[in-house]
C-alpha positions in Angstrom: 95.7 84.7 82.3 97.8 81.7 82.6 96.9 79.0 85.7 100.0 80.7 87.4 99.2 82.2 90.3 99.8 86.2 90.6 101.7 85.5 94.0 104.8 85.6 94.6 105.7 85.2 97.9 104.1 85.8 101.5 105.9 88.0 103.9 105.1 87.5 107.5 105.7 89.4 110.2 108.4 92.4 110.3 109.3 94.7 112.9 107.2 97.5 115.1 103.8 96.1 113.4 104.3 95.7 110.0 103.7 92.6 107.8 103.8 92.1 104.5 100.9 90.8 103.4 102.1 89.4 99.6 104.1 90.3 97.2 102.5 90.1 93.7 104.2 89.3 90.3 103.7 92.0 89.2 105.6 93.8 91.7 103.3 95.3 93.9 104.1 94.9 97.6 100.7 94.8 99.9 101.2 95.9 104.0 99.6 96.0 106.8 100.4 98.5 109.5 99.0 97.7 113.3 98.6 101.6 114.3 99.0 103.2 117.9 98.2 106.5 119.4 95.3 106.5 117.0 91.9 105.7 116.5 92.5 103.1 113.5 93.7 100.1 114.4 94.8 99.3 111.1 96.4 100.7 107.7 96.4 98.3 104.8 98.1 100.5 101.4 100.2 98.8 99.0 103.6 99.9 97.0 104.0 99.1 93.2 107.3 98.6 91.4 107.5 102.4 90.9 107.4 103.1 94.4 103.8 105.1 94.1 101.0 104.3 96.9 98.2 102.1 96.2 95.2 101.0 97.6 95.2 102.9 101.0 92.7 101.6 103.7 92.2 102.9 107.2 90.0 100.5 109.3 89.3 100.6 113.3 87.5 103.9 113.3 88.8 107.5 112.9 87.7 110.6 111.7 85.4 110.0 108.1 87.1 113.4 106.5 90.6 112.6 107.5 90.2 108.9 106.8 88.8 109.4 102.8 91.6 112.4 102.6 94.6 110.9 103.2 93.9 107.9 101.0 92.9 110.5 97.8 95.3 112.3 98.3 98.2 109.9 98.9 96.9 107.8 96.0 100.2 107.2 93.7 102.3 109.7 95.5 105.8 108.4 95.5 106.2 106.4 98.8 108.9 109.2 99.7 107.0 111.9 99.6 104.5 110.9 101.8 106.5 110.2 104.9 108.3 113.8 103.7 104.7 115.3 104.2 103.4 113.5 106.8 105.3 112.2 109.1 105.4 114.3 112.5 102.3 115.2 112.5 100.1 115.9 115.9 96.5 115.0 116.3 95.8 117.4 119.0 97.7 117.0 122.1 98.6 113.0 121.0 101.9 112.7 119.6 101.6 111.1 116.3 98.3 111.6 113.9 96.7 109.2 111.4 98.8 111.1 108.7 102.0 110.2 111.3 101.3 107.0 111.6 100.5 106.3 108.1 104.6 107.8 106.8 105.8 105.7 109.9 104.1 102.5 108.2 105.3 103.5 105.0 108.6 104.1 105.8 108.8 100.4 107.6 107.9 98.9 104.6 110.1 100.6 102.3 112.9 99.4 104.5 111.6 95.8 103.9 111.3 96.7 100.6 115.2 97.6 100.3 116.0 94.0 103.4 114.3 92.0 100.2 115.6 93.4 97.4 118.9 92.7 98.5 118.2 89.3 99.7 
């Protein structure tokens, strides 16, 4: 590895309580999602070059199961794909769900995804 540094660029804070943590050289874009409605406080996941989901973190508290499922199961699932299977979702009689939250996070950082590509 070269002395270069594998960052790009820093992000900063983006609308409805998304930030974008860094953008690596290597094209990987790392979030971090301020939940509400649910008991996590916090969803940190990354999106690659591809598009694919990577590293997905839930932290604040929440159901163990649900909280280690998600991630698993999300893990390099095209970014589409998992707002298209999870967004909507109820937790009981709350209106959103961690699943909800997590495909409105992702969907907010695909848009600044696209703002930045363009840019």
């Amino acid at each position: 590895m070269s002395g270069k540094s594998q960052f790009r660029s820093f992000g900063g804070r983006v609308y409805g309580g998304i930030s974008c943590r860094a953008t690596l050289t290597t094209g990987i874009v790392m979030f971090e999602y301020h939940a509400s409605g649910i008991c996590p406080s916090t969803i940190l996941f990354d999106i690659d070059g591809e598009r694919k989901m990577r590293s997905i973190r839930f932290e604040g508290g929440g159901c163990s199961g649900n909280l280690q499922a998600l991630p698993r199961l999300c893990e390099g699932m095209p970014a589409e794909n998992v707002i298209k299977s999870l967004k909507g979702i109820q937790c009981g009689s709350k209106p959103t769900s961690c699943g909800d939250q997590f495909a409105r996070a992702v969907e907010k950082a695909l848009e600044h995804i696209s703002q930045n590509k363009s840019q």
